[in-house]
ZAZAKOL-509744 format. One line per 8 residues: number of its first residue (from 0); their letters; for each residue x, y, z of N, C-alpha, C. Coordinates in nm, 3 decimals, decimal comma. Each point is the difference from the previous one (the first is absolute). Layout:
% ZAZAKOL-509744
NUM) a) X Y Z X Y Z X Y Z; ...
//
This chain:
% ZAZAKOL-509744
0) xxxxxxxx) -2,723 -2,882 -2,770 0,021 0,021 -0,144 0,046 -0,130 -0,061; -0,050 -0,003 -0,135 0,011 -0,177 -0,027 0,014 0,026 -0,158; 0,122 -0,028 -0,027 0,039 -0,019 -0,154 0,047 -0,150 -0,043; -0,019 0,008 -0,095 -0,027 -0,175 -0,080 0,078 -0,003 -0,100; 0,122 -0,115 0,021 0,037 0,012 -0,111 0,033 -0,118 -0,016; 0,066 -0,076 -0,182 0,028 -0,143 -0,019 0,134 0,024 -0,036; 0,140 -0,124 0,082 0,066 0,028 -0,017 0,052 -0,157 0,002; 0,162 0,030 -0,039 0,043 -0,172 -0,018 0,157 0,104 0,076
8) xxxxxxxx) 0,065 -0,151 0,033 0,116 0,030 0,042 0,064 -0,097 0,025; 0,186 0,050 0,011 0,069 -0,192 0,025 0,042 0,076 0,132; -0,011 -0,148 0,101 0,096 0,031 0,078 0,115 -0,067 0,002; 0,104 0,106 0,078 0,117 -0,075 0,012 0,102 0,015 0,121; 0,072 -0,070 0,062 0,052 0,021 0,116 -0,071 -0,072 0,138; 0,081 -0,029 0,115 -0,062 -0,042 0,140 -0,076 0,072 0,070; -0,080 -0,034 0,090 -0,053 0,075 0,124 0,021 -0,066 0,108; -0,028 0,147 0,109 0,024 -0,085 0,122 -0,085 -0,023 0,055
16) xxxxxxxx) -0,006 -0,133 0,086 -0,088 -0,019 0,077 0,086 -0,088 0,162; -0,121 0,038 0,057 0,002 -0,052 0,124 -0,025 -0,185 0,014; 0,011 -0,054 -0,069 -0,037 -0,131 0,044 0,122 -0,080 -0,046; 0,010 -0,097 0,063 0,107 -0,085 -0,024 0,079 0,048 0,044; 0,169 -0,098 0,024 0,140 0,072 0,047 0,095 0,012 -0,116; 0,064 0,026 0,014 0,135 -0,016 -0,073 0,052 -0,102 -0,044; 0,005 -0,013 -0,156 0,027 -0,125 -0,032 0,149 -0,034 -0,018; 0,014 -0,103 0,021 0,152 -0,094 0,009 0,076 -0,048 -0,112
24) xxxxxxxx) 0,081 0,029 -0,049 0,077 -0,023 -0,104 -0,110 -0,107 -0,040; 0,032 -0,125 0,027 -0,081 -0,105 -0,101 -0,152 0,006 -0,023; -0,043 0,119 0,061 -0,182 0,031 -0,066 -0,016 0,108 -0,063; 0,150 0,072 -0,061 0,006 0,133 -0,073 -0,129 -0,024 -0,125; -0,009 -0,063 -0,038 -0,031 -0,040 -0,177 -0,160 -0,033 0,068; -0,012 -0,093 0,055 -0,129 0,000 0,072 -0,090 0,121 0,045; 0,040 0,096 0,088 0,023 0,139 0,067 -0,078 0,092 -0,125; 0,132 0,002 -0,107 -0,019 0,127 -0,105 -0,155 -0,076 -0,082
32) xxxxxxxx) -0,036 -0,114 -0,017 -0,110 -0,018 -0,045 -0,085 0,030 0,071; 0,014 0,004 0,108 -0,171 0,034 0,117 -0,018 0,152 -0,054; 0,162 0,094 0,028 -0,018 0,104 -0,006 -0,027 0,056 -0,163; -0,006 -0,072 -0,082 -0,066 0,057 -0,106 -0,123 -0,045 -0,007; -0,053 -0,095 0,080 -0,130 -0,036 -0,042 -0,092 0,088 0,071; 0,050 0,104 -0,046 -0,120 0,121 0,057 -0,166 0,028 0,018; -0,052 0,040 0,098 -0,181 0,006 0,022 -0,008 0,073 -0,140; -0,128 -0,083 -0,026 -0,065 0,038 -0,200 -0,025 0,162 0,018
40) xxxxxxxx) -0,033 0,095 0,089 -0,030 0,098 0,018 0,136 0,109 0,018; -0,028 0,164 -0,086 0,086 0,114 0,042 -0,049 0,096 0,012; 0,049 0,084 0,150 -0,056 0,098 -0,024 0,121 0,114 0,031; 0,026 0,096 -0,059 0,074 0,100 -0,012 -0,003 0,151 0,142; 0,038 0,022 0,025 0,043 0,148 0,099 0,083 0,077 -0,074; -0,048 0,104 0,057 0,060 0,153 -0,098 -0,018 0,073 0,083; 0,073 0,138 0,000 -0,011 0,135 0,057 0,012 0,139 -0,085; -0,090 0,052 0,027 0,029 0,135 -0,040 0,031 0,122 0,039
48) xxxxxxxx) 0,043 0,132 -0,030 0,006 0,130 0,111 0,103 0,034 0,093; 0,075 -0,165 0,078 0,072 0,026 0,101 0,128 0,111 -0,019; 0,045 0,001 -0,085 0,065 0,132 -0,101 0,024 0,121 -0,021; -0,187 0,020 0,000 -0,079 0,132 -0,005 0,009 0,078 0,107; 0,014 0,166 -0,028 0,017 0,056 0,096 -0,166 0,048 0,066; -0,117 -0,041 -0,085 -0,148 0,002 0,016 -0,048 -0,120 0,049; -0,053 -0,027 0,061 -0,090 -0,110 0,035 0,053 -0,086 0,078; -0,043 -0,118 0,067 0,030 -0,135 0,078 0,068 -0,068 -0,120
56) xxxxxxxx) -0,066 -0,114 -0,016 0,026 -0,108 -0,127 -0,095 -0,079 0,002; 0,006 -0,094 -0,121 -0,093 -0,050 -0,062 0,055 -0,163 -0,017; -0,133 -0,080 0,100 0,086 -0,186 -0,017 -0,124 -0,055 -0,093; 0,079 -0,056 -0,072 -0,090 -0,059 -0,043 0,045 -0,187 -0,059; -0,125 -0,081 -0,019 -0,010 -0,119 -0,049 -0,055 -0,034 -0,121; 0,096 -0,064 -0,072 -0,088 -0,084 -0,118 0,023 -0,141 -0,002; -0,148 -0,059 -0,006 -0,031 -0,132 -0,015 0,060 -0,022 -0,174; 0,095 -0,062 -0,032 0,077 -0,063 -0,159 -0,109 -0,077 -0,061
64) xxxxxxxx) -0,034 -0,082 0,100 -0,107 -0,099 -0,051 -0,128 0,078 -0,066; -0,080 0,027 0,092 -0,128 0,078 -0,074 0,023 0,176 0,017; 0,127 0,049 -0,030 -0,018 0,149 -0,018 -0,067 0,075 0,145; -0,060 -0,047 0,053 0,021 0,084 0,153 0,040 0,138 0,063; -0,041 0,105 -0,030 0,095 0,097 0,063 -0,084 0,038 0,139; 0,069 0,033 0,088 -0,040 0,122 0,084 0,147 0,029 0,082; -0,048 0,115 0,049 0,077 0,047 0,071 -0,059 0,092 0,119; 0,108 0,080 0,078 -0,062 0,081 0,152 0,100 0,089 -0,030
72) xxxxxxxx) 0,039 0,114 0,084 0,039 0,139 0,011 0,054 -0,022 0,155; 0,132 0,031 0,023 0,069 0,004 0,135 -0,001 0,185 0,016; -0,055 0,027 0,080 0,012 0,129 0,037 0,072 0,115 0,028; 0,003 0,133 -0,078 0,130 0,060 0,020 0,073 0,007 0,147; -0,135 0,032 0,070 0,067 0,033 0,160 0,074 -0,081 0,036; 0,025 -0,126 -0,065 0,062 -0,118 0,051 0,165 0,060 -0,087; -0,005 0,098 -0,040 0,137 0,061 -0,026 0,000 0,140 0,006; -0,017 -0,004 0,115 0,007 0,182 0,100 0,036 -0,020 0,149
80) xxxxxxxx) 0,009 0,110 0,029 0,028 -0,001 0,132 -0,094 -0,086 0,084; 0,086 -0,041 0,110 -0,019 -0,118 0,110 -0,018 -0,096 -0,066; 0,011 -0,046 -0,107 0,048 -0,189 -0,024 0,127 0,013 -0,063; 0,059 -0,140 -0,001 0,147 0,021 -0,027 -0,056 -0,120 -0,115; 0,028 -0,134 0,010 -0,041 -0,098 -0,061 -0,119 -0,141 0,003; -0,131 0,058 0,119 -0,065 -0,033 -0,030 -0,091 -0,022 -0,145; 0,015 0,040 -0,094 -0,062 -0,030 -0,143 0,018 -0,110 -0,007; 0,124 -0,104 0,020 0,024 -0,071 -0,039 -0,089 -0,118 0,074
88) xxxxxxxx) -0,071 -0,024 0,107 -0,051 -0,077 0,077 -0,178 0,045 -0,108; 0,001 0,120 -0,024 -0,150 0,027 -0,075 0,002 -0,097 -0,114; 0,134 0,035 -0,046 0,026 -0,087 -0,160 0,002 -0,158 0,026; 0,033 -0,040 0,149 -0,105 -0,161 -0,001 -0,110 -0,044 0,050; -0,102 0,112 0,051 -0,107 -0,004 0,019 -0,070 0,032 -0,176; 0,080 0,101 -0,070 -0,097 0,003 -0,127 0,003 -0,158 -0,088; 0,158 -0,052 0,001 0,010 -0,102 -0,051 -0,129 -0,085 -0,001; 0,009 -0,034 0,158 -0,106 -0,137 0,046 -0,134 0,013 -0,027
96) xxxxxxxx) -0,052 0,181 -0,001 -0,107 0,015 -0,065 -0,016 0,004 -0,102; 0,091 -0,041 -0,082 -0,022 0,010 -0,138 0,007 -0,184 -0,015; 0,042 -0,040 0,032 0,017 -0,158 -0,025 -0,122 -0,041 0,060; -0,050 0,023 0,136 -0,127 -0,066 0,017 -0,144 0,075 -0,078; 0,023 0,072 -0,079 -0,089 0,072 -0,053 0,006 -0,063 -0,166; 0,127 -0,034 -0,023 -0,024 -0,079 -0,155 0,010 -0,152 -0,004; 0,016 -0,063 0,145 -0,012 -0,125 0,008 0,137 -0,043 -0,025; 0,111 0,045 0,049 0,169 -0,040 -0,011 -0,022 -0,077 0,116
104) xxxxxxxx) 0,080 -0,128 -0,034 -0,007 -0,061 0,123 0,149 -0,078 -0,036; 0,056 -0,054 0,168 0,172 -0,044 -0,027 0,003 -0,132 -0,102; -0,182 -0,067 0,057 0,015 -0,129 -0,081 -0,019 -0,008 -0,161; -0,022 0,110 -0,051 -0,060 0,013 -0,140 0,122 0,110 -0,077; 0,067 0,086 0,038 0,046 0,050 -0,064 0,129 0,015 0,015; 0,112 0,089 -0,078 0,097 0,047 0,026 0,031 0,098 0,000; 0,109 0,110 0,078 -0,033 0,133 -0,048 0,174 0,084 -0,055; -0,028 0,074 -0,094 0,111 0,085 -0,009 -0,037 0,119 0,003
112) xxxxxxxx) 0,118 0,085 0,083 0,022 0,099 0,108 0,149 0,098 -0,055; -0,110 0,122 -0,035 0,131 0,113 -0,009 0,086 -0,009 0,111; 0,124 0,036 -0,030 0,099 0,021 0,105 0,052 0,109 0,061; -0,103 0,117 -0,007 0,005 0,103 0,090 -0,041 -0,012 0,126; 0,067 0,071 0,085 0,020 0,022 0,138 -0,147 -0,013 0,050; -0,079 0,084 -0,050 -0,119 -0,029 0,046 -0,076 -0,110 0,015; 0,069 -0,115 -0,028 -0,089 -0,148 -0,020 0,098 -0,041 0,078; 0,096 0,047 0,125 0,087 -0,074 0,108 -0,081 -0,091 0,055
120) xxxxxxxx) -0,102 0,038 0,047 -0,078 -0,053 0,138 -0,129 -0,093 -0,077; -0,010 -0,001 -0,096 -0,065 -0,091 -0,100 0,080 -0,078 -0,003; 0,088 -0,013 -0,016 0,078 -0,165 -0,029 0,044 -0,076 0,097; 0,004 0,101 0,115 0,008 -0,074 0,135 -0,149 -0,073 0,034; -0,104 0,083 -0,019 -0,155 -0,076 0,015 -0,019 -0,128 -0,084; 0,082 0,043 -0,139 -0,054 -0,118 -0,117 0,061 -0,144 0,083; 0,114 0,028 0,054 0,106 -0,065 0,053 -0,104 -0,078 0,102; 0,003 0,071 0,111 -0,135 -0,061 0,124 -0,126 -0,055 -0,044
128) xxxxxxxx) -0,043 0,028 -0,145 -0,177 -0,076 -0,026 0,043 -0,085 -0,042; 0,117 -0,038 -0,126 0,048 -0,112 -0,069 -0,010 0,043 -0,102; -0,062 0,072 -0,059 0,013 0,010 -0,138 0,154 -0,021 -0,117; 0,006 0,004 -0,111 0,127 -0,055 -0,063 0,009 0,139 -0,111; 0,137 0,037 0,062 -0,029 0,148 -0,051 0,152 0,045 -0,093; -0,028 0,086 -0,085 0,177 0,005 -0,013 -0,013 0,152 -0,072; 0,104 0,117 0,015 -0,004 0,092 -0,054 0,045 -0,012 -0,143; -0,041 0,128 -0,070 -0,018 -0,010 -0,138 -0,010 0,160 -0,068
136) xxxxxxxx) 0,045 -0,018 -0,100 -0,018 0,151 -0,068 -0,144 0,019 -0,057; -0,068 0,038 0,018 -0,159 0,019 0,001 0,001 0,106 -0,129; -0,020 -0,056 -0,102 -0,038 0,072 -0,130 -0,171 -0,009 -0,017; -0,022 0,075 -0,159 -0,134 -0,008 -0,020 -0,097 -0,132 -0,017; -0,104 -0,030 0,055 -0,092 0,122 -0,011 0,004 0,058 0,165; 0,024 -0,061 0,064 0,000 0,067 0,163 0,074 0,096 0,007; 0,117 0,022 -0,059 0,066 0,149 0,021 -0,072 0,118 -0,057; -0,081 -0,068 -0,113 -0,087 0,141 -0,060 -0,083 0,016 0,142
144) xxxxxxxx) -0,052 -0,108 -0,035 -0,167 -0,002 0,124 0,050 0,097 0,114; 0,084 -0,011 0,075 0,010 0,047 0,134 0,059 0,114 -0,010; 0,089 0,110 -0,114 0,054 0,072 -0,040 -0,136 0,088 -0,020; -0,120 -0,091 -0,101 -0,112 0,102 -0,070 -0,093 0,050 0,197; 0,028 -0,125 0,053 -0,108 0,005 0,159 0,055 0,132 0,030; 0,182 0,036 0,045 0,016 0,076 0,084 -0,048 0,150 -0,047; 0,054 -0,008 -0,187 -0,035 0,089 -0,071 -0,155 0,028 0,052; -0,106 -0,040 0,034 -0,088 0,058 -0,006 -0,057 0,047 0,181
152) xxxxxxxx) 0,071 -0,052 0,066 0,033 0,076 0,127 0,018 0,135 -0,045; 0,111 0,017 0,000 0,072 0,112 -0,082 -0,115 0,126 -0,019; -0,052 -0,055 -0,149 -0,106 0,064 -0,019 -0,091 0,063 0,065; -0,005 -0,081 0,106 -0,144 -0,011 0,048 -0,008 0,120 0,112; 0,180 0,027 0,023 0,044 0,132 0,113 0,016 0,060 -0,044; -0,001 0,067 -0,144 -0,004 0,100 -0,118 0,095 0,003 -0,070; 0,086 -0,066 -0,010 0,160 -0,027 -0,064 -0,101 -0,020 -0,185; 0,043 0,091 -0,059 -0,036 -0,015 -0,111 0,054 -0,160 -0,079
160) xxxxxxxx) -0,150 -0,004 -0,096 0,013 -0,127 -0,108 0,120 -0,035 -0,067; 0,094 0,126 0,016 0,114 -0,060 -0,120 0,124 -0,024 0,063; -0,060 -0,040 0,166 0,131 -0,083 0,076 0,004 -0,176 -0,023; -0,113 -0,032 -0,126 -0,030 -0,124 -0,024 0,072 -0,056 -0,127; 0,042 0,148 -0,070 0,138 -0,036 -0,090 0,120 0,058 -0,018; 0,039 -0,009 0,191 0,147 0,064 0,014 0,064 -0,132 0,054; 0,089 -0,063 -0,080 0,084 -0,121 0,073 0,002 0,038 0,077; -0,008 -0,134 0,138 0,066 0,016 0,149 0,114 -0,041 -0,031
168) xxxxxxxx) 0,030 0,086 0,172 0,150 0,079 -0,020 0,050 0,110 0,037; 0,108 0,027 -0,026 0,043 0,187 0,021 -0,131 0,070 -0,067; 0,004 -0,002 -0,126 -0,099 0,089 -0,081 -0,138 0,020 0,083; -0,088 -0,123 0,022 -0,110 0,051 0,124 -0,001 -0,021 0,076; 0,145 -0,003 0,075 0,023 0,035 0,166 -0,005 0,211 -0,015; 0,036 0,003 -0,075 0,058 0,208 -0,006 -0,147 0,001 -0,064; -0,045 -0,071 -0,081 -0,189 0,077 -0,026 -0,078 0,036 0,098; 0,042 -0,116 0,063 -0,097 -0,027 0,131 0,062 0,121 0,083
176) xxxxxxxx) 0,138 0,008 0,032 0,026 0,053 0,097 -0,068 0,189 -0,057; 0,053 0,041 -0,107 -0,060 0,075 -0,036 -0,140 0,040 -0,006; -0,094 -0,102 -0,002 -0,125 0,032 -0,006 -0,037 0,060 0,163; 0,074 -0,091 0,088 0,022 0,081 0,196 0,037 0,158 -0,006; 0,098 -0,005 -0,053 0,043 0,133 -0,001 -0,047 0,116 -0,034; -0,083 -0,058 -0,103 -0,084 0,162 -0,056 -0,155 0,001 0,118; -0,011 -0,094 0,083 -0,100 0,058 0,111 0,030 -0,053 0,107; 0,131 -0,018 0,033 0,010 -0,077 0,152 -0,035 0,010 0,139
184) xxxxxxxx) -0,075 0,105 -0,008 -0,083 0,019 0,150 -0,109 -0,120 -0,041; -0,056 -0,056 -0,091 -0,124 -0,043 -0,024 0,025 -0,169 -0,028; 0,136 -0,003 -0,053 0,037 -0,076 -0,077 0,133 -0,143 0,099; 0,018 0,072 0,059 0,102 -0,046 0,046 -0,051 -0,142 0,151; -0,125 0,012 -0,008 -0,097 -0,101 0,060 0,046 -0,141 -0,024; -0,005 0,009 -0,111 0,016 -0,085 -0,120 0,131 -0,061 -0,011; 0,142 0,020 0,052 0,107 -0,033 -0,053 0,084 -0,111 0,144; 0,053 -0,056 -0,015 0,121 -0,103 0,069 0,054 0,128 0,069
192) xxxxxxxx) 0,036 0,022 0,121 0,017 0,087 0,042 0,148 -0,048 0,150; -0,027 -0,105 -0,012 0,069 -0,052 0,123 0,124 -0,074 -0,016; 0,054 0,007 -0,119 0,190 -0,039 -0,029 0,074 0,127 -0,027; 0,119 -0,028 0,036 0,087 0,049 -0,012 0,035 0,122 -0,104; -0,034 -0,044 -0,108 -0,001 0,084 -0,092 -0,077 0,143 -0,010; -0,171 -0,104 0,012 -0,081 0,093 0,014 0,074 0,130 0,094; 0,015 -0,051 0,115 0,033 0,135 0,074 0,119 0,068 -0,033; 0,123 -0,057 -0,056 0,054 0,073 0,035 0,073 0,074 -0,160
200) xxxxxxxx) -0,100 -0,050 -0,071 0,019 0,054 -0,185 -0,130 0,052 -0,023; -0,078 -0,072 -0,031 -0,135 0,006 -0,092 -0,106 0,126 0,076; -0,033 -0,042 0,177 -0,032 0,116 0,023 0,006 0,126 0,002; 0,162 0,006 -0,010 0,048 0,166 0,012 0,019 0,044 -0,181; -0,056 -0,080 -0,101 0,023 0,022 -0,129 -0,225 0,051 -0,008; -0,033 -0,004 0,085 -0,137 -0,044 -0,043 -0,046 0,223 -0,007; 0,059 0,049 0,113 0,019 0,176 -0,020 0,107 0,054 -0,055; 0,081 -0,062 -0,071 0,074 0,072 -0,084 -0,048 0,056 -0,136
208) xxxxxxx) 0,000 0,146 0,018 -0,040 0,061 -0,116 0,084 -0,003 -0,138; 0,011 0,042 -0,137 0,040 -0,084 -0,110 0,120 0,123 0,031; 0,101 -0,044 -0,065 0,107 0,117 -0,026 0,005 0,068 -0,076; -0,028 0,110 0,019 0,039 0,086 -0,156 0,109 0,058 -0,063; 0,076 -0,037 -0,088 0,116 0,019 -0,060 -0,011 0,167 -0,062; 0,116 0,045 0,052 -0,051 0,178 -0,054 0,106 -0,029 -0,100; 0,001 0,088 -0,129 0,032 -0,016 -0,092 0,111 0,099 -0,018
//
């Protein structure tokens, strides 16, 4: 899937990289100029879903420069029974396929990286290729982009259209969870199933019938 968009942006702040050592009091000033003289290229990481009590999640990349999107789908089973935290090793295999697929390379670009848990083992890889990386609060347009991607996952498992204008969040974490509940023999395929919670709240809320208040 390939969306196009034109965008401008400042950057601001260090990244890290792997090259060079540690500089010495008298090459501080020297040092902070290398490290702002940043590769002409950005490209952005985002996540979506991890949240959600429906679906895997959703990684995705945007190229700043020429608008770039794509993204991949990490799989629910990868949050069910028998994996614990393998996702996170998927989430740097999707990375790298997404970088050698839009032409990210360590020598051409730079990248900023949500700072959710799920991008652990991404920054350890960014760390090992060289790339010059630094986390960042990932606003629009990539927070739409990868928000509208997961949204249409979503969809696509029958979660009705108008989970596309329920802020994420509490509000469509209980939509979602609600939408399980009214068929969870069918439905429940579909959901994060393998933390803590899940088992020992959310599942036993999924057959509870409504209460009826006698009057």
């Amino acid at each position: 899937m390939l969306i196009y968009l034109f965008v401008e942006t400042e950057i601001n702040g260090n990244f890290h990289s792997q090259e060079g050592a540690e500089p010495r009091e008298g090459e501080l000033c020297e040092a902070r100029c290398e490290t702002l003289s940043v590769k002409p290229n950005l490209v952005q990481i985002d996540d979506s879903g991890i949240g959600s009590p429906v679906g895997g999640a959703a990684i995705g990349a945007l190229d700043m420069g020429t608008g770039l999107f794509k993204y991949k789908l990490v799989g629910v089973e990868y949050f069910q029974d028998g994996f614990k935290k393998e996702y996170q090793d998927v989430v740097v295999r999707i990375v790298g396929e997404l970088f050698a697929e839009m032409g990210v390379s360590k020598e051409e670009y730079r990248v900023e990286i949500c700072s959710g848990h799920i991008f652990d083992h991404v920054r350890s890889w960014m760390d090992g290729e060289g790339f010059e990386w630094k986390t960042a609060k990932i606003l629009d347009p990539l927070q739409g982009l990868i928000e509208n991607a997961f949204s249409d996952y979503l969809v696509s498992v029958g979660v009705p259209e108008r989970i596309r204008s329920i802020e994420v969040g509490r509000d469509q974490f209980m939509y979602l969870f609600n939408w399980v509940k009214h068929d969870p023999d069918n439905r429940v395929k579909y959901c994060k199933t393998n933390g803590n919670k899940w088992k020992t709240k959310w599942s036993l809320k999924l057959y509870e019938k409504p209460r009826v208040v006698k009057k």
